[in-house]
OpenMM code with the backbone's topology and positions (N, CA, C; nanometers):
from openmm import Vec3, app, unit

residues = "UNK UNK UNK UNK UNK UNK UNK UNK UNK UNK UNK UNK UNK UNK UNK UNK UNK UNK UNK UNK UNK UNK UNK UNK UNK UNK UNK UNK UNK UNK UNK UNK UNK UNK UNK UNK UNK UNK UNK UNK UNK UNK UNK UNK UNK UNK UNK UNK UNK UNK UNK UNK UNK UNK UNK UNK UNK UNK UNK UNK UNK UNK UNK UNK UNK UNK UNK UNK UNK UNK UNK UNK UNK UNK UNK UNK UNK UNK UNK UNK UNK UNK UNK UNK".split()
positions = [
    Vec3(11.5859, 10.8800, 9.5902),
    Vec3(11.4483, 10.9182, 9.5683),
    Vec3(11.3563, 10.8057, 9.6120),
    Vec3(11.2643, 10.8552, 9.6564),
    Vec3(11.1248, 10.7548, 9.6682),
    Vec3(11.0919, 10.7113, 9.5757),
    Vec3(11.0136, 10.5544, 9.6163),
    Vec3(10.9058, 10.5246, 9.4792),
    Vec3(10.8428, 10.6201, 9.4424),
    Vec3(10.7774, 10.6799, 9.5133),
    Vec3(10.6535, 10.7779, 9.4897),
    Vec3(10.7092, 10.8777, 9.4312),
    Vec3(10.8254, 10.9541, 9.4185),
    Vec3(10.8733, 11.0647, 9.3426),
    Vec3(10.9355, 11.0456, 9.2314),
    Vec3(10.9749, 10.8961, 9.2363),
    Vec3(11.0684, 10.8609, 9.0961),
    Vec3(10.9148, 10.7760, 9.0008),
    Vec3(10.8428, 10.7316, 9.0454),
    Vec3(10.7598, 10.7323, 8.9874),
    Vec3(10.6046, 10.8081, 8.9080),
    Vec3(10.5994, 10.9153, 8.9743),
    Vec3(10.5512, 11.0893, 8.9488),
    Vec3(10.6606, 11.0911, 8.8429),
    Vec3(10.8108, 11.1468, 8.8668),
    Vec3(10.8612, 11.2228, 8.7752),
    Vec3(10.8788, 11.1451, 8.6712),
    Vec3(10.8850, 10.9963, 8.6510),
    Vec3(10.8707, 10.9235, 8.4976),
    Vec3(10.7202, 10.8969, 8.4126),
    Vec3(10.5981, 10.9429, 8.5254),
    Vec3(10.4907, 10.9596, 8.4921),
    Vec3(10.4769, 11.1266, 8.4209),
    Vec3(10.5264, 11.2243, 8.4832),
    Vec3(10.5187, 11.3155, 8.4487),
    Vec3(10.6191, 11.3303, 8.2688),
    Vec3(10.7025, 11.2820, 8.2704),
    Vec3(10.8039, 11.2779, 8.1577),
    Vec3(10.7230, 11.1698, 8.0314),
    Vec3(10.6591, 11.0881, 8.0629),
    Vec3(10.5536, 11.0293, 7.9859),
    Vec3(10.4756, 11.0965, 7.8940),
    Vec3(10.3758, 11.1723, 8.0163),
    Vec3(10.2827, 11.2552, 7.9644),
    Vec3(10.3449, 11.4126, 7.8801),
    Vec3(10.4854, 11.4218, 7.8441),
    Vec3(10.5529, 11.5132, 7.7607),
    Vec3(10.5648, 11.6818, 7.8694),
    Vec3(10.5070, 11.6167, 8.0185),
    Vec3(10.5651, 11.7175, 8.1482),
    Vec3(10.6862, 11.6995, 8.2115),
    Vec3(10.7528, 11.8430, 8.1487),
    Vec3(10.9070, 11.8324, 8.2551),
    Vec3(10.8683, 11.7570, 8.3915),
    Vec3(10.9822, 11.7174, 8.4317),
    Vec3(11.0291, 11.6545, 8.5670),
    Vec3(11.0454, 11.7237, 8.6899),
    Vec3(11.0657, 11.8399, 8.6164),
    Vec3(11.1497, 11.8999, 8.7447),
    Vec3(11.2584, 11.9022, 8.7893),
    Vec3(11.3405, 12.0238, 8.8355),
    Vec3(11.4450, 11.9966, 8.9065),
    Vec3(11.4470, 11.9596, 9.0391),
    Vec3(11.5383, 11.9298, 9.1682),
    Vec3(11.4895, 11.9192, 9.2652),
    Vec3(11.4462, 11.9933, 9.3493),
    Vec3(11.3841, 11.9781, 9.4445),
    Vec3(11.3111, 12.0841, 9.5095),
    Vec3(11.1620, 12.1658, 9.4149),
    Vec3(11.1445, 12.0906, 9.2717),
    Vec3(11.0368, 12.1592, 9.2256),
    Vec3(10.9246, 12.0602, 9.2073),
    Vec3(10.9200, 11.9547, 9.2865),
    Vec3(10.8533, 11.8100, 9.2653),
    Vec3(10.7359, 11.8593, 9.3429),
    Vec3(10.6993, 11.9561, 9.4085),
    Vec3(10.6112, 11.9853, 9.5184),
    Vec3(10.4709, 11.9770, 9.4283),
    Vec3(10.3781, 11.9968, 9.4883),
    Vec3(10.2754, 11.9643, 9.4064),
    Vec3(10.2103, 12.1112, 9.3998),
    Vec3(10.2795, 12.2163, 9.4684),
    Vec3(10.2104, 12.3813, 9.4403),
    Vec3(10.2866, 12.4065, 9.3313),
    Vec3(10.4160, 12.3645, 9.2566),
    Vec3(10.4603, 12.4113, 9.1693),
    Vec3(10.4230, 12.3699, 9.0395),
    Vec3(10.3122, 12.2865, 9.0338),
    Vec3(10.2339, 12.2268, 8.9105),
    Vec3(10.1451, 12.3280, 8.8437),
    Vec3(10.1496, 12.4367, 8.7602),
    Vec3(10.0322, 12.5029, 8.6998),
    Vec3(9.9357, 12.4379, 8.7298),
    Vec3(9.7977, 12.5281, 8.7486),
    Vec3(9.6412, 12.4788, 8.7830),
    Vec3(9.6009, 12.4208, 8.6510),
    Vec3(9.6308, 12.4731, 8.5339),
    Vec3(9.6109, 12.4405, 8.4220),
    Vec3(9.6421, 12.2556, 8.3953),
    Vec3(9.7476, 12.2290, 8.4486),
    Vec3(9.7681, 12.0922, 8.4216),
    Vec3(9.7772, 12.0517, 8.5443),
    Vec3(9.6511, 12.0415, 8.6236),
    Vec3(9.6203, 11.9514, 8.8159),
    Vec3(9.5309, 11.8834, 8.6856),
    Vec3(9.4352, 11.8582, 8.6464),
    Vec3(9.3682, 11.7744, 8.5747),
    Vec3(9.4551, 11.6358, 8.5167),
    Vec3(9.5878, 11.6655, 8.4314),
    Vec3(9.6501, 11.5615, 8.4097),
    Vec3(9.7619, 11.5246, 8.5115),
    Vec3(9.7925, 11.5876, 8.6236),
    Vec3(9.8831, 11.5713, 8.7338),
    Vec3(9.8464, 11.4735, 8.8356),
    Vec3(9.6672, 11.5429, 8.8342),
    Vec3(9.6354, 11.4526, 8.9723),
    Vec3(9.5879, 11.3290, 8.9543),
    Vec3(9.5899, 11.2709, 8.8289),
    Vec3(9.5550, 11.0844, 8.8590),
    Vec3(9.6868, 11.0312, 8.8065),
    Vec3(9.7859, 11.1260, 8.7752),
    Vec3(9.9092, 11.0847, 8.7707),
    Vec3(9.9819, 11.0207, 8.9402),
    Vec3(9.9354, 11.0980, 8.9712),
    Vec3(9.9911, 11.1361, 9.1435),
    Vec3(9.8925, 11.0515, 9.2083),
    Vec3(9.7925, 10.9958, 9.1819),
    Vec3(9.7356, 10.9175, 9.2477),
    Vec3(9.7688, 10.8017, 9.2302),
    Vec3(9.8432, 10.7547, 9.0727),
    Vec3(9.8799, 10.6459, 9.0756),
    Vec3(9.9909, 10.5988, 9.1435),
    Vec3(10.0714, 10.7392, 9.1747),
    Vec3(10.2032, 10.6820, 9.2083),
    Vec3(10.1933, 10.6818, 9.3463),
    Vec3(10.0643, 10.7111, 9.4263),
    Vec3(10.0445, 10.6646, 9.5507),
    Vec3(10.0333, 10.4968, 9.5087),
    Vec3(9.9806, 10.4927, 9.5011),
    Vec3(9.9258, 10.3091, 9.4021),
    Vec3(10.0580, 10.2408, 9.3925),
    Vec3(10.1482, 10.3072, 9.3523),
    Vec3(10.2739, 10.2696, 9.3263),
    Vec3(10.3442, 10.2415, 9.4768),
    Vec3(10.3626, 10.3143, 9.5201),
    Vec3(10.4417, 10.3377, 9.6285),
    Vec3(10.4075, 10.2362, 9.7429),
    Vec3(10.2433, 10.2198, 9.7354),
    Vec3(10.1571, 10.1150, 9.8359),
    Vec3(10.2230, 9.9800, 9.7768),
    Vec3(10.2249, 9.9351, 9.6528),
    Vec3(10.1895, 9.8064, 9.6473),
    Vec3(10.4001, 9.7717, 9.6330),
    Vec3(10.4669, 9.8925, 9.6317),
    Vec3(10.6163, 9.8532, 9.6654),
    Vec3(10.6337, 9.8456, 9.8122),
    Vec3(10.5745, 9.9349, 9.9174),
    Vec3(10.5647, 9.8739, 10.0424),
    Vec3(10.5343, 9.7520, 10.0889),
    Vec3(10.4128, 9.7123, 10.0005),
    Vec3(10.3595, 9.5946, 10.0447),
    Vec3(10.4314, 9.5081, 9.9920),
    Vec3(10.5285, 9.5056, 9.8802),
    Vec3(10.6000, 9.4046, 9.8663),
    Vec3(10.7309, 9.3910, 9.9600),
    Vec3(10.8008, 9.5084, 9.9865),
    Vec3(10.9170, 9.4388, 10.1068),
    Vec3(10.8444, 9.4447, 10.1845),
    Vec3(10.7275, 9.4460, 10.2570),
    Vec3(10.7180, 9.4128, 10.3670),
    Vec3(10.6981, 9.2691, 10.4031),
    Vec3(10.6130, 9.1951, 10.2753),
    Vec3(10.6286, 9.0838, 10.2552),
    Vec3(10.7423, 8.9800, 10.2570),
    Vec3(10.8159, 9.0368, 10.1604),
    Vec3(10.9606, 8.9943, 10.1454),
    Vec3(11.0416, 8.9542, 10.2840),
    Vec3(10.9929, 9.0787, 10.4124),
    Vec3(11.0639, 9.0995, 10.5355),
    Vec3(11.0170, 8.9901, 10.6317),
    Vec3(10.8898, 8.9865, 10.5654),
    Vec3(10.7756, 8.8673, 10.6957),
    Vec3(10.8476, 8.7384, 10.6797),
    Vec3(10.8709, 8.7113, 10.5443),
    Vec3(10.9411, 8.5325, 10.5390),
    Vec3(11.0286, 8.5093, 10.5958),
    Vec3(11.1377, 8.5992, 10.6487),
    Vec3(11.2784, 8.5873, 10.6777),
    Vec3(11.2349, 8.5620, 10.8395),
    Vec3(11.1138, 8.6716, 10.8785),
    Vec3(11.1231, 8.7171, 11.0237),
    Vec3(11.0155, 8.5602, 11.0623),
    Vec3(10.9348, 8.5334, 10.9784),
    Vec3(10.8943, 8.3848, 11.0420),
    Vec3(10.9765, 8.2355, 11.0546),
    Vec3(11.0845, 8.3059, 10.9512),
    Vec3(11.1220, 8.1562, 11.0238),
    Vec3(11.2862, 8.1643, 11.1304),
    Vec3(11.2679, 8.2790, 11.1754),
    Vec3(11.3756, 8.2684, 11.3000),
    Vec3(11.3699, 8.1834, 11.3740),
    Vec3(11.4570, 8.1166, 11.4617),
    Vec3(11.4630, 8.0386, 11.5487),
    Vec3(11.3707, 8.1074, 11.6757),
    Vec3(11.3025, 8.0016, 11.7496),
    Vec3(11.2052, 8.0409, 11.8328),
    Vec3(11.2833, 8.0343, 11.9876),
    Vec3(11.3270, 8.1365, 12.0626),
    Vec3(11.3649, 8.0945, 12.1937),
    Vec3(11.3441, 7.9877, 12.2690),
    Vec3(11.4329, 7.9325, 12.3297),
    Vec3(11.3836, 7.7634, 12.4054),
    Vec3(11.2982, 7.8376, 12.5259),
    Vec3(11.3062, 7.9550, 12.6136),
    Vec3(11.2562, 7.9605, 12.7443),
    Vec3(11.0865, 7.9994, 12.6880),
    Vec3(11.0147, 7.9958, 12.5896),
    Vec3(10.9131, 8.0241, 12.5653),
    Vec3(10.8763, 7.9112, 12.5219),
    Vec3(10.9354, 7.8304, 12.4770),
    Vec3(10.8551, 7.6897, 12.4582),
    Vec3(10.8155, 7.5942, 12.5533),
    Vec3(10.9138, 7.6242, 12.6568),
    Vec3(10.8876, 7.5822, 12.8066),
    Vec3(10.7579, 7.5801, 12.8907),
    Vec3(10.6874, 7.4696, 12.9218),
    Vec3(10.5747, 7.5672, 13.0100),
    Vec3(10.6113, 7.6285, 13.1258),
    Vec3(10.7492, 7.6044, 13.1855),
    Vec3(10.7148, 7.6592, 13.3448),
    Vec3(10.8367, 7.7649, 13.3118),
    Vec3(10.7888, 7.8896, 13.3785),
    Vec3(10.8997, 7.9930, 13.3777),
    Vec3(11.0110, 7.9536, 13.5035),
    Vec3(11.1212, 7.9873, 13.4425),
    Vec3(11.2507, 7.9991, 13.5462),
    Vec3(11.2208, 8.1099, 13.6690),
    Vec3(11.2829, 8.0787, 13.7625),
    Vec3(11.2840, 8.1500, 13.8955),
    Vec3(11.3870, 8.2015, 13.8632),
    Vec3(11.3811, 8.3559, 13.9552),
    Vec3(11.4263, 8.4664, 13.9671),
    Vec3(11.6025, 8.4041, 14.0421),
    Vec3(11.6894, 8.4115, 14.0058),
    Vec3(11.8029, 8.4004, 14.1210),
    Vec3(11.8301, 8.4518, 14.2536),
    Vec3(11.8568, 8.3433, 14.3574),
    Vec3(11.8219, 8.4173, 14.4485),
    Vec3(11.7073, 8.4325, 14.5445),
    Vec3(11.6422, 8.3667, 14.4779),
    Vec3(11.4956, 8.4001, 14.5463),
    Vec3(11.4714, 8.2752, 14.6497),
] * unit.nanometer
topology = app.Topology()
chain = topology.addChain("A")
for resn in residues:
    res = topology.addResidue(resn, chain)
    for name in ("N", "CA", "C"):
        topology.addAtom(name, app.Element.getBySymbol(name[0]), res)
């Protein structure tokens, strides 16, 4: 499961709203009666989902900055073609 769906369905189980089985997480299968307490539920778990992206992506940047930097780019003069 996604952040965003595992966090809806423990938001939803909070607020004393079944979970759902699967395939019933859709957001047409929510009675109109309860979109009032659904939809800032569901907005949070956009909220949710953003700020878990933004953390591995973070997580991903540290590793990817400190790779070793190719020697032919530190070079100023480019290599010739072989052959030429």
């Amino acid at each position: 499961m996604t952040a965003l769906t595992q966090h809806l369905a423990g938001q939803r189980t909070e607020h004393g709203m079944p979970s759902g089985s699967v395939g019933s997480d859709q957001i047409s299968s929510v009675p109109p009666q309860a979109m009032p307490v659904v939809g800032p539920l569901l907005a949070d778990s956009f909220g949710f989902a953003f700020w878990v992206a933004f953390a591995l992506t973070a997580v991903i940047i540290v590793p990817a900055i400190l790779l070793p930097r190719h020697a032919a780019r530190d070079r100023d003069v480019t290599p010739a073609a072989p052959g030429i």
